[in-house]
C-alpha positions as CSV (number, residue, x, y, z in Angstrom):
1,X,212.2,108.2,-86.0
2,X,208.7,107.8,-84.9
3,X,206.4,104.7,-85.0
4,X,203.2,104.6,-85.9
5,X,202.2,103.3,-82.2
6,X,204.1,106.5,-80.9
7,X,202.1,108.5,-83.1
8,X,198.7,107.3,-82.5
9,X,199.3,107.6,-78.3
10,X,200.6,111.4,-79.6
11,X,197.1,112.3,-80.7
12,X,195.3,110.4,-77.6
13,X,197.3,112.9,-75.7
14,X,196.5,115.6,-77.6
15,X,192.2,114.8,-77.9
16,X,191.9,113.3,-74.6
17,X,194.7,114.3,-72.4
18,X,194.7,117.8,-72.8
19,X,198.5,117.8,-74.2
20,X,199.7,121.0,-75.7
21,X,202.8,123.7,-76.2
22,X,201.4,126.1,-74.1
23,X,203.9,128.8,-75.2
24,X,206.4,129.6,-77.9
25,X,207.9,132.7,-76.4
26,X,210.1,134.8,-79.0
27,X,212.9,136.8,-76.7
28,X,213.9,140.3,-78.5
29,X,216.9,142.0,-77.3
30,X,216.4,145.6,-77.0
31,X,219.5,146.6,-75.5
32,X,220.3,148.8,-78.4
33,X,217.0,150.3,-78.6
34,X,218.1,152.8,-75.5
35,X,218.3,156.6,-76.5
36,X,218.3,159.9,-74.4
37,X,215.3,160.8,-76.2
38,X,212.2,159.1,-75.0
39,X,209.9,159.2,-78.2
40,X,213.1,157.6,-80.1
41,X,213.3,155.0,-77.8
42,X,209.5,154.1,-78.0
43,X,210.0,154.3,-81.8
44,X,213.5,152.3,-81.5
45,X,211.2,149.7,-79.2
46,X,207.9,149.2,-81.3
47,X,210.5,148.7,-84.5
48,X,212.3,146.4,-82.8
49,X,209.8,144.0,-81.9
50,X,207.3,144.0,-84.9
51,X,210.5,143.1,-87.6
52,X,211.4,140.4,-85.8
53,X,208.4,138.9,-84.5
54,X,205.8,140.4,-87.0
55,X,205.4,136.5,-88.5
56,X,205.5,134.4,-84.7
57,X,201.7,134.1,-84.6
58,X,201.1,133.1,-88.4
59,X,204.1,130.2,-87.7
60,X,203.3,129.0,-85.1
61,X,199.7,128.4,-86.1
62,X,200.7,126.9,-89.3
63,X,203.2,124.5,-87.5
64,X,200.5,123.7,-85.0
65,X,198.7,122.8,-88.0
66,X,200.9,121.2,-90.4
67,X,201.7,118.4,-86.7
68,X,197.9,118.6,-85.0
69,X,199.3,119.7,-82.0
70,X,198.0,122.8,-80.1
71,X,199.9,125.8,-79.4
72,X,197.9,127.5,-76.9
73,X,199.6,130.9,-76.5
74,X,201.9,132.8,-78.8
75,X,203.8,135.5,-76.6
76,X,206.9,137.9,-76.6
77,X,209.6,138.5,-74.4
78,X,212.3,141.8,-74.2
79,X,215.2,143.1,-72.6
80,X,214.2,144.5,-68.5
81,X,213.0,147.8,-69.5
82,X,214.5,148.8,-66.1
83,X,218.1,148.5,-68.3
84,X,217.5,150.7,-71.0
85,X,215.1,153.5,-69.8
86,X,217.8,154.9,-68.1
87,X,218.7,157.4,-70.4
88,X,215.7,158.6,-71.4
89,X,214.5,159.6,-68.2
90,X,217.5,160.4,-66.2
91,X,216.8,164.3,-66.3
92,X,212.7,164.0,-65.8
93,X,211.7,164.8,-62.0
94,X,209.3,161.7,-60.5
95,X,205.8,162.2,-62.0
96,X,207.6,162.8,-65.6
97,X,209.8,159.9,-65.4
98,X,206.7,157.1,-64.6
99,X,204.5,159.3,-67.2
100,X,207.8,157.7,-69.4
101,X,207.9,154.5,-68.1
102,X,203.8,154.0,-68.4
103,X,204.2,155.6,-72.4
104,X,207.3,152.7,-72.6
105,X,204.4,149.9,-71.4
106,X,201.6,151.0,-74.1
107,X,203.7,150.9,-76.7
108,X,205.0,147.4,-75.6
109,X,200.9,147.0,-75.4
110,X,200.5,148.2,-79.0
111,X,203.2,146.4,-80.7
112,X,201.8,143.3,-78.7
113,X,198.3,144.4,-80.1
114,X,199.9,144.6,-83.8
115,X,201.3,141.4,-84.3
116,X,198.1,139.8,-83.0
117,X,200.0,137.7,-80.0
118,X,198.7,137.3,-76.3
119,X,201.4,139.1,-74.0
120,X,203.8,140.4,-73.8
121,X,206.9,140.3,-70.7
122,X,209.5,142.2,-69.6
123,X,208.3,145.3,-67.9
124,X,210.8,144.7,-65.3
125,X,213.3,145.3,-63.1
126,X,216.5,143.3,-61.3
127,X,217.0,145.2,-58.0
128,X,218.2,142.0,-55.9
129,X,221.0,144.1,-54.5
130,X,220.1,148.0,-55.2
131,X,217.9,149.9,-57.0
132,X,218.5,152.8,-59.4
133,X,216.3,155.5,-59.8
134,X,215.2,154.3,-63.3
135,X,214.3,151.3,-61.9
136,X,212.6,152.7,-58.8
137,X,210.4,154.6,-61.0
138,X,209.7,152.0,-63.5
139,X,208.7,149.9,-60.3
140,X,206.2,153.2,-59.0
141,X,205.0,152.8,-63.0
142,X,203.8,149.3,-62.5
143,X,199.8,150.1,-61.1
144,X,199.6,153.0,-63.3
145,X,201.0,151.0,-66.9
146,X,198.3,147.9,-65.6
147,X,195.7,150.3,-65.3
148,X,196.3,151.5,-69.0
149,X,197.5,147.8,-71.0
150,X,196.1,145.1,-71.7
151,X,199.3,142.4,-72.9
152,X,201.8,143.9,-70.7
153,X,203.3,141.7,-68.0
154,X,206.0,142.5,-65.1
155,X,208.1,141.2,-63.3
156,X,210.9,142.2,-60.8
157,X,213.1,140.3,-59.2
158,X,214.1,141.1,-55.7
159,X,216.4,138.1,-54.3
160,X,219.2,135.6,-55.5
161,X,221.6,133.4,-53.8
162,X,224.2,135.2,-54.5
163,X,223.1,138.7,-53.1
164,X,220.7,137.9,-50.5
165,X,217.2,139.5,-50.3
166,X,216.6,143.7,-50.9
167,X,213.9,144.0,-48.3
168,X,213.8,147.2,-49.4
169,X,212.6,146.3,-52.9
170,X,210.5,143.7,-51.1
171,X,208.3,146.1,-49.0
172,X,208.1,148.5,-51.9
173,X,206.6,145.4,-53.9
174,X,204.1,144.8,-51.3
175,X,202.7,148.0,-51.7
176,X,202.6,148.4,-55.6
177,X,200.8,145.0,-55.6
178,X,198.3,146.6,-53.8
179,X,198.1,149.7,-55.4
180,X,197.8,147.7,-58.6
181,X,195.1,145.9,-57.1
182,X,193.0,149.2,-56.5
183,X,193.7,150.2,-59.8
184,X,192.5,147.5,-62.2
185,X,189.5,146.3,-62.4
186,X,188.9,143.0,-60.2
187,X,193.2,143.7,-59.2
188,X,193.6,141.5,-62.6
189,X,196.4,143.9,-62.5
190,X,198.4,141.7,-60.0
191,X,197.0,138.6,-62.1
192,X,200.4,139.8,-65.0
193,X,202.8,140.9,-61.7
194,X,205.0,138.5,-60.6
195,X,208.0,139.0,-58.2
196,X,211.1,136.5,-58.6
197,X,214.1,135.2,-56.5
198,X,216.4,133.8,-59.1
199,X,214.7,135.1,-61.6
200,X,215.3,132.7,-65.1
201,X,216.6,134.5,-68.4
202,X,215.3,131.9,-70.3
203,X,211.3,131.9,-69.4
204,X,208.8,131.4,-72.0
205,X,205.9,131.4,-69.0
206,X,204.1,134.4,-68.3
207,X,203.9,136.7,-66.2
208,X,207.7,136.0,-65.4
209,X,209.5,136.6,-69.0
210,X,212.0,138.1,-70.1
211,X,214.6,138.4,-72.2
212,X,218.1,138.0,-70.0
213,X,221.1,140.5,-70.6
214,X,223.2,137.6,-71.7
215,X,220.7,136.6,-73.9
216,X,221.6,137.3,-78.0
217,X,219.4,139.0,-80.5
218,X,216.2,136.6,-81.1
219,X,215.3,133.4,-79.3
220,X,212.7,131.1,-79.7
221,X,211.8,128.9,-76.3
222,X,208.8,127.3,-75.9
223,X,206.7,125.7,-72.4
224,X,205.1,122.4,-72.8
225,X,202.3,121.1,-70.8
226,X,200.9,118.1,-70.3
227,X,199.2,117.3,-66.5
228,X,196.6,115.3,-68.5
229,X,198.8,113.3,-69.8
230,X,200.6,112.9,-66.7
231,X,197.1,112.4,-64.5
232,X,196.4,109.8,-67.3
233,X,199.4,107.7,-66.9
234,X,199.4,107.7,-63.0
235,X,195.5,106.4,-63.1
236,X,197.2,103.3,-64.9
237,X,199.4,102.2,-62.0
238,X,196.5,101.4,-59.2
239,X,198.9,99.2,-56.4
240,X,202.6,100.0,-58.1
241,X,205.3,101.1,-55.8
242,X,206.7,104.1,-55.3
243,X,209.8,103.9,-57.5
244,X,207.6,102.8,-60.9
245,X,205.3,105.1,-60.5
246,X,209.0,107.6,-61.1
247,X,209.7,105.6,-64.2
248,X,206.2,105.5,-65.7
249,X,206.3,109.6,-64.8
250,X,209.4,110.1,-66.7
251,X,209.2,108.3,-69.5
252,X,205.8,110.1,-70.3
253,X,207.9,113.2,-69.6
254,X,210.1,112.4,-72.3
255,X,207.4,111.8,-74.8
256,X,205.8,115.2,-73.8
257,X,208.9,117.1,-73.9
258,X,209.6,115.5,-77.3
259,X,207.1,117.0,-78.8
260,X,208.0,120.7,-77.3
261,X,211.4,119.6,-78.9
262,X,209.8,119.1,-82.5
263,X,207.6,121.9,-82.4
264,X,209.9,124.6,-81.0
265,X,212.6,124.0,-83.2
266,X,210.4,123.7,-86.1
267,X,209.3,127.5,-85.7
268,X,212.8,128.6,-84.9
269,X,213.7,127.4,-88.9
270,X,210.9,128.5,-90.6
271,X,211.4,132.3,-88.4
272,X,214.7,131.6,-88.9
273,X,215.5,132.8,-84.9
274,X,218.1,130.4,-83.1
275,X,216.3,128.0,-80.7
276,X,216.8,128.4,-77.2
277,X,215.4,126.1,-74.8
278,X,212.2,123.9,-73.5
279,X,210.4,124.8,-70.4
280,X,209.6,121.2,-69.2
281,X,207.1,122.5,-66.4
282,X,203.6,121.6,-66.2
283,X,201.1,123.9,-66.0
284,X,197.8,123.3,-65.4
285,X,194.9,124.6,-67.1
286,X,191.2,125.3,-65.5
287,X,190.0,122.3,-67.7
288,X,188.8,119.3,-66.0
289,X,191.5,116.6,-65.7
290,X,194.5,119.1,-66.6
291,X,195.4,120.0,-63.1
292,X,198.5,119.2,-60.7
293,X,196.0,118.5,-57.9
294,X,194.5,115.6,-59.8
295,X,198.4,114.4,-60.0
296,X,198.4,114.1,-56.7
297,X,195.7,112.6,-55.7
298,X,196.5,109.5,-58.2
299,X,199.1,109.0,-56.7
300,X,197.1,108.3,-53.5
301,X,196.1,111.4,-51.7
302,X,192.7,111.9,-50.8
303,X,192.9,115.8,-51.5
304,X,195.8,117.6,-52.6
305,X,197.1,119.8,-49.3
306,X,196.6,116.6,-47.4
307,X,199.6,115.4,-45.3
308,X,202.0,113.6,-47.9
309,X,201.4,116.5,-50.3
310,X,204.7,117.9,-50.8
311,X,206.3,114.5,-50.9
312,X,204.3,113.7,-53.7
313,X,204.9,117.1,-55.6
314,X,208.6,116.3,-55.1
315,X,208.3,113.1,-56.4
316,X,206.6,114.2,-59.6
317,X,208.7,117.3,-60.0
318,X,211.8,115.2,-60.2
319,X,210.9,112.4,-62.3
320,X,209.5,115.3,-65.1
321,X,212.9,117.0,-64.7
322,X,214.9,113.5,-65.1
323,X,212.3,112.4,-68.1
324,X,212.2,115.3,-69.8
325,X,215.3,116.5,-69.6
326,X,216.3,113.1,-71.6
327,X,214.0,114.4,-74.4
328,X,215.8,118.0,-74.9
329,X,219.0,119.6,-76.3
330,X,218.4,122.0,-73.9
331,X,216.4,123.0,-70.9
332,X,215.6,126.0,-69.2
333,X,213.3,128.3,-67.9
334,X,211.4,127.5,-64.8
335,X,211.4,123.5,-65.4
336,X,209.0,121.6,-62.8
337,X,205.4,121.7,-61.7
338,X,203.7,124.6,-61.4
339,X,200.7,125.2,-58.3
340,X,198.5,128.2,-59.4
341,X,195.0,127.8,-57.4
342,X,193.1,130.1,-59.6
343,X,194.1,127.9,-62.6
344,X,194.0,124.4,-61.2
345,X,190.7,122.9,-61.1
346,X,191.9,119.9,-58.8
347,X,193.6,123.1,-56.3
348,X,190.3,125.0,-56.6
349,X,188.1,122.1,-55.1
350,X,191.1,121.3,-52.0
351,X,190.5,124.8,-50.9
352,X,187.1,124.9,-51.2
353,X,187.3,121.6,-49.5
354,X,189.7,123.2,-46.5
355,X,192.6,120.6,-47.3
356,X,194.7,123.5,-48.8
357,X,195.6,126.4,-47.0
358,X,199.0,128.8,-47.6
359,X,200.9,127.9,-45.3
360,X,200.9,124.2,-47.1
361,X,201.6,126.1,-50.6
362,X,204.2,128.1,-49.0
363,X,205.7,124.5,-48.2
364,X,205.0,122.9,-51.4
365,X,206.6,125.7,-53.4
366,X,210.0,124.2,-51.5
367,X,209.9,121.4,-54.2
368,X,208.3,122.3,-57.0
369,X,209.3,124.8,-59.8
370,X,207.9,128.0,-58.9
371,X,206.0,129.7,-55.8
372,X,202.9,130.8,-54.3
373,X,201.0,131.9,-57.6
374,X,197.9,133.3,-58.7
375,X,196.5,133.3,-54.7
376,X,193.6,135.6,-54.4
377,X,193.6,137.0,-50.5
378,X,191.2,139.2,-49.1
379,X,191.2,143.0,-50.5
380,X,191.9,144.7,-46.9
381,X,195.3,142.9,-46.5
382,X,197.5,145.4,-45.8
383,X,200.6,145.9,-48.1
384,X,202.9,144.7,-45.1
385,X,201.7,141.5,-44.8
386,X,201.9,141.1,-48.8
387,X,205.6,142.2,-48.2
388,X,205.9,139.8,-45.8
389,X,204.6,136.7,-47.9
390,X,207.1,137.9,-50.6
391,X,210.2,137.5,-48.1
392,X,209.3,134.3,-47.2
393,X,208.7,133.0,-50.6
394,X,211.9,134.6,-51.5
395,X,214.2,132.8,-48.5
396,X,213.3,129.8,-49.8
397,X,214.3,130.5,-53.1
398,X,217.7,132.4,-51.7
399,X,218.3,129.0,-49.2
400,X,217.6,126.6,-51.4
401,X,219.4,128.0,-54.8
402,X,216.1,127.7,-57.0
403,X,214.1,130.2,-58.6
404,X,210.9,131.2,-56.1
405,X,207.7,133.9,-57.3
406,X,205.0,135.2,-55.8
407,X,202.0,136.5,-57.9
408,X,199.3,137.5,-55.3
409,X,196.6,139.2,-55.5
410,X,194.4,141.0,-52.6
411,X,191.0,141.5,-54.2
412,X,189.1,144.9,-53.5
413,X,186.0,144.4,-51.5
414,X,186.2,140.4,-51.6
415,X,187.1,138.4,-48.5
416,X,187.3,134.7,-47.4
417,X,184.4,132.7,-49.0
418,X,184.3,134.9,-52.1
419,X,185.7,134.0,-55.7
420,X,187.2,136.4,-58.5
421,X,186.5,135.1,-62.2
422,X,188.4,136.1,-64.7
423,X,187.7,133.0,-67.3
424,X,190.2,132.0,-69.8
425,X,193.7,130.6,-68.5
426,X,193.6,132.9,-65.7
427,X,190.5,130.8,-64.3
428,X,188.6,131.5,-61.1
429,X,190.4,132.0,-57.7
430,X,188.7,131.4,-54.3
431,X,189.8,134.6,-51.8
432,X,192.0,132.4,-49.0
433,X,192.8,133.6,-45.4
434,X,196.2,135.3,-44.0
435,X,197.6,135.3,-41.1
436,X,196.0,138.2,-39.4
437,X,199.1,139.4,-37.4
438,X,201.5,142.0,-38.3
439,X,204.8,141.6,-40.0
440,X,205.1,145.6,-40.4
441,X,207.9,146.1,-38.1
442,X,209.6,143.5,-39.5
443,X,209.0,144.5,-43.0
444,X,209.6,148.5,-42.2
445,X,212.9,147.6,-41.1
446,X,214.7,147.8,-44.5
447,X,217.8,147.1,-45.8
448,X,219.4,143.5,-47.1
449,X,219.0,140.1,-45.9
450,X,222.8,138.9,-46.8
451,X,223.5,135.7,-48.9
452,X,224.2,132.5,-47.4
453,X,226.6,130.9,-46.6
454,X,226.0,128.3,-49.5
455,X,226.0,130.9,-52.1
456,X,229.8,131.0,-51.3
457,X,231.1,128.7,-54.3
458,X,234.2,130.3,-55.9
């Protein structure tokens, strides 16, 4: 039941607080799409997708209508095409079998194109432990199916807790996030490439969706966002302690998450797909006042990267797990705060301002939902030290049993002091220093970084 007070603070969220679903994500199952014959299984793919989600976009827009509130992006998820190409390329030699995979990736593009949503995920692979040759030529596909899409996003996941890092995997990221860099125009590229430890099955966020293996037929899961809101709320509490500025965070949580609640379940009936869950992260948008940063810094840091900076980022992204996970049947996906610089107006201005650096993200992404993403580094990093980045992120993720990402890019002929625009959600990223030295015989070295000694919990 709501009250009319509720509803009225609803819609100053929504006009002045930047409040919005930032995704409904439908998640297609395409496990019985897979065929020895490669055109079948394109056929089997683009069928697949536009009869079930042929309706998402005109839904969704008429529930965002029919409750006033926003639904920014409209997106769909599949099965790892790593699992199911398999077949269909097992007898092709190397330059055949990523021609396949590429030809797999536009018509993912074009059945994106045809039912008029914004991307699409699950050009991916799960090589935590091993690699197949599918999947190791799906992964050489990656630069190649950027260069020729324009919805597509990938991910690969190269590290859990239970089986340790594939280094392997790790420096052969490294280098196809360069490649891809080289290839598309500006490396936007690397802007839809994403690599995981403990990758979630249940992630309506791009560039990290898919649609997990144990996952049934259809799903509908949706992100809310609300850092506005959030911002908004904090301003309020000029002189309040510690522990109600937690309460005052989670109960606005729960009101935010309530409304992802409403909304997502709402399009599951009238598509008649089971709901799944509700991403209760907050993600930022380049919009003034909608950004983590500004978080932050109402809650009493000068500039966000400042010491006290990853307390405070803890402290938020518990009390929006503990509000919002009062305001949800279920909860899933990545769940927290997310810190991309590029679309963070608040994290643009604290490394323009020299208060943020990566080695501070790197420790901020120890508390908070995701990892280092959207980072633009300069163009001439070479694919080692991009490796290298990635097995950090990943070892916190593996230690610390939570899912970790990197989504990096190294921008051709840009270096520190330079920007890359790319406008939209995507927003404009300031090229920040690396570490200069080498990690390559580190990196070169190979093999698997075993699991923990945590991970043993049977």
């Amino acid at each position: 039941m709501y009250v009319p007070e509720e509803i009225i603070e609803t819609i100053r969220m929504i006009e002045h607080e930047n409040l919005d679903i930032r995704a409904t994500t439908m998640g297609i199952n395409l496990k019985d799409c897979a065929c020895e014959d490669i055109d079948t299984l394109k056929e089997n793919i683009y069928n697949k997708i536009v009869s079930n989600a042929e309706n998402l976009v005109e839904t969704a827009e008429r529930v965002s209508k029919k409750y006033g509130i926003p639904i920014v992006t409209k997106r769909v998820s599949v099965t790892p095409i790593g699992s199911i190409i398999g077949s269909a390329i097992k007898n092709m030699d190397r330059d055949e079998a990523i021609k396949a995979c590429v030809e797999v990736g536009k018509t993912l593009d074009k059945a994106a194109k045809d039912i008029n949503i914004d991307f699409i995920g699950g050009y991916s692979a799960l090589v935590q432990k091993g690699i197949t040759r599918s999947e190791a030529m799906l992964i050489d596909s990656i630069p190649y199916m950027m260069k020729e899409t324009n919805t597509v996003c990938s991910s690969v996941n190269v590290a859990t807790t239970k089986a340790g890092i594939n280094m392997d995997a790790v420096k052969r990221m490294g280098e196809v996030i360069k490649e891809t860099s080289e290839m598309t125009e500006d490396a936007l590229g690397c802007a839809k490439l994403v690599v995981f430890a403990n990758a979630p099955e249940d992630n309506p966020f791009m560039a990290g969706a898919f649609h997990g293996v144990g996952e049934g037929d259809a799903v509908i899961n949706v992100g809310v966002s609300g850092p506005g809101v959030v911002r908004a709320t904090v301003e309020k509490l000029k002189g309040a302690d510690i522990g109600t500025v937690c309460n005052e965070i989670k109960k606005t949580a729960f009101k935010i998450t309530r409304v992802g609640e409403l909304i997502g379940r709402e399009v599951s009936k009238e598509l008649n797909v089971p709901f799944g869950i509700v991403d209760l992260s907050l993600a930022p948008t380049p919009a003034v006042g909608d950004s983590i940063a500004n978080i932050l810094e109402a809650i009493g840091l000068e500039r966000c990267g400042t010491h006290g900076t990853t307390a405070a980022l803890a402290l938020l992204n518990d009390a929006v797990k503990k509000g919002g996970a009062m305001a949800a049947s279920y909860v899933g996906g990545l769940s927290g705060s997310f810190i991309p610089v590029s679309e963070d107006a608040g994290m643009i201005r604290a490394v323009e301002d020299g208060a943020l650096k990566l080695d501070k993200l790197e420790a901020m992404t120890c508390v908070c939902s995701v990892g280092l993403d959207m980072i633009a580094i300069p163009g001439k990093t070479p694919a080692s030290t991009i490796s290298a980045i990635i097995a950090d992120e990943m070892a916190i993720g593996v230690i610390n049993k939570k899912t970790t990402a990197v989504r990096i890019i190294p921008v051709p002929n840009k270096d520190v002091g330079d920007y890359v625009e790319y406008g939209g959600l995507l927003g404009k990223a300031p090229i920040m220093p690396v570490n200069e030295y080498s990690s390559e015989e580190f990196i070169n070295r190979g093999g698997r970084i075993p699991s923990p000694l945590q991970s043993m919990l049977n």
